[in-house]
C-alpha positions in Angstrom: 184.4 93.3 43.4 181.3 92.9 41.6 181.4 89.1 40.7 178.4 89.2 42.0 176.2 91.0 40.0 178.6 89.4 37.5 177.1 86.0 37.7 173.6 87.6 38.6 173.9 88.7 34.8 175.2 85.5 33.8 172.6 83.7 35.0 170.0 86.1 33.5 171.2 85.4 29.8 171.5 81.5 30.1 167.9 81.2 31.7 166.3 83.4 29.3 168.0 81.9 26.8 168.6 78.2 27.6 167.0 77.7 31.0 168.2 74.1 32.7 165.1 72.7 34.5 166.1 69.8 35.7 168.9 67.0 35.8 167.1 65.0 32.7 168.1 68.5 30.7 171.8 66.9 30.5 173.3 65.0 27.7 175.7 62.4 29.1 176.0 59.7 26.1 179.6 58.8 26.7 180.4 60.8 29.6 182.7 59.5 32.7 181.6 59.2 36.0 183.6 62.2 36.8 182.1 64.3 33.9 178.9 63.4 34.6 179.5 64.0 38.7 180.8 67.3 37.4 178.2 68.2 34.5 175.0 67.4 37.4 176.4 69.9 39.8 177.2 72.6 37.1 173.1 71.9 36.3 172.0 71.9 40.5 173.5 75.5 40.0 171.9 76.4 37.4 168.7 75.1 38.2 169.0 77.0 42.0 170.1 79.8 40.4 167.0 80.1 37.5 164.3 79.7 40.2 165.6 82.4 42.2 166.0 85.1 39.9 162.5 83.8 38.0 163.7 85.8 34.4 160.8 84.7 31.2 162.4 82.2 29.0 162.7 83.9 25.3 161.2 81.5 22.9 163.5 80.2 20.2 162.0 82.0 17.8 164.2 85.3 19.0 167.3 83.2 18.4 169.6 85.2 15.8 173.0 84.3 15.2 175.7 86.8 15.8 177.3 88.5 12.8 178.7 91.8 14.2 182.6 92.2 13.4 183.4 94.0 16.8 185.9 92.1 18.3 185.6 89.6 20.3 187.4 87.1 22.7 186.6 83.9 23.7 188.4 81.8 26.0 188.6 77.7 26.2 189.9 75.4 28.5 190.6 72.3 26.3 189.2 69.8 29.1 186.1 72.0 29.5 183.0 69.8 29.4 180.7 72.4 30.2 181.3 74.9 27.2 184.5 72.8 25.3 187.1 74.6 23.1 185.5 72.8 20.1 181.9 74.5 20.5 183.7 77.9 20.6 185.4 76.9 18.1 182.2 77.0 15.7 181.2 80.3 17.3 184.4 81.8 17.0 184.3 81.0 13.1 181.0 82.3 12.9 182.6 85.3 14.2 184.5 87.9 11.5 186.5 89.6 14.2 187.1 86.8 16.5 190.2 85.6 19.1 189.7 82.2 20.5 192.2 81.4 23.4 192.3 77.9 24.2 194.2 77.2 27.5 196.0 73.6 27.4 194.7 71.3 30.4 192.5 73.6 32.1 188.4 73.5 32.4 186.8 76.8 32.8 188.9 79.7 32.4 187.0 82.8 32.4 187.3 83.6 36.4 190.4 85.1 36.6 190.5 85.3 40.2 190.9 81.3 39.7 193.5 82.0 36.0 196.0 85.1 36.2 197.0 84.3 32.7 193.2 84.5 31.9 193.2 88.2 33.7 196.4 89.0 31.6 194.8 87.8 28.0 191.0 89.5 28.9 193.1 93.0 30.4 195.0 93.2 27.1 191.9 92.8 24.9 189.6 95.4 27.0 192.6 98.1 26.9 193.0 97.7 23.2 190.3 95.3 21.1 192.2 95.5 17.8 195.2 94.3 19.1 197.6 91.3 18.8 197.1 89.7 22.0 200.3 88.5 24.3 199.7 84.3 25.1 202.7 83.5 26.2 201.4 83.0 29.7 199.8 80.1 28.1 202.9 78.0 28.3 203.8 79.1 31.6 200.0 78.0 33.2 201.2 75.2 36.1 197.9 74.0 37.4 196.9 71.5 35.2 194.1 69.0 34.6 190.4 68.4 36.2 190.1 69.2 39.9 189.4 66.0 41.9 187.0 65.3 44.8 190.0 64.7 47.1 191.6 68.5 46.8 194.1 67.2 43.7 194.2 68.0 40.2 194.0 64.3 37.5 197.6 66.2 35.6 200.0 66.7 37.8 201.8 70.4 37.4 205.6 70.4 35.5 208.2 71.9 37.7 
């Protein structure tokens, strides 16, 4: 009910961080037509959404990487060309008390009104941090595969 303010905050951290100003911000060496159709209106978003909540951009001089071991989970969808499972990866190994989830054919997986098995993984971890998490919903995900402009998905589901 408050996804919202949820992306409001969002928002708030990525353009005081890592602001995108304008489409020339992207890096598209080697990317697809759909990628790059994908990866400009990720950035219009982005670039909306900075101007209108006008935060101060932190210079990178406040830049500190994160060393805490409280647990944390991070979720990956392995075709995710906006954050992929790789780049998490690297922060998840920087990480002492890190759980990457990667989820097999999906982009972004974070929204779980979008990904109940998403919902499933991030309810077990905020009910108990420590604990071994239950995936197995991972091999029962059926929607597979990029979304395409004509309502279709490029993988198609297994029965």
């Amino acid at each position: 009910t408050a996804g919202g303010m949820a992306y409001l905050m969002h928002l708030a951290v990525v353009c005081s961080d890592d602001p995108v100003q304008s489409l020339d911000d992207i890096i598209l060496d080697g990317v697809g037509e759909l990628g790059t159709i994908f990866a400009q209106n990720g950035a219009k978003d982005y670039i909306s959404g900075c101007a209108q909540i006008n935060v101060t951009e932190l210079p990178d001089s406040t830049d500190e990487n994160v060393t805490a071991v409280i647990p944390t989970l991070i979720l990956s969808g392995d075709l995710d060309v906006a954050t992929p499972a790789f780049r998490s990866q690297i922060i998840a190994d920087a990480l002492p008390n890190a759980t990457h989830v990667i989820f097999p054919g999906h982009t972004h997986v974070q929204l779980g009104q979008f990904n109940e098995c998403a919902v499933n993984v991030y309810t077990q971890f905020i009910a108990n941090p420590g604990g071994e998490l239950d995936t197995s919903c991972l091999s029962e995900v059926n929607v597979l595969g990029f979304l395409l402009p004509d309502g279709t998905f490029s993988v198609e589901a297994e029965p």
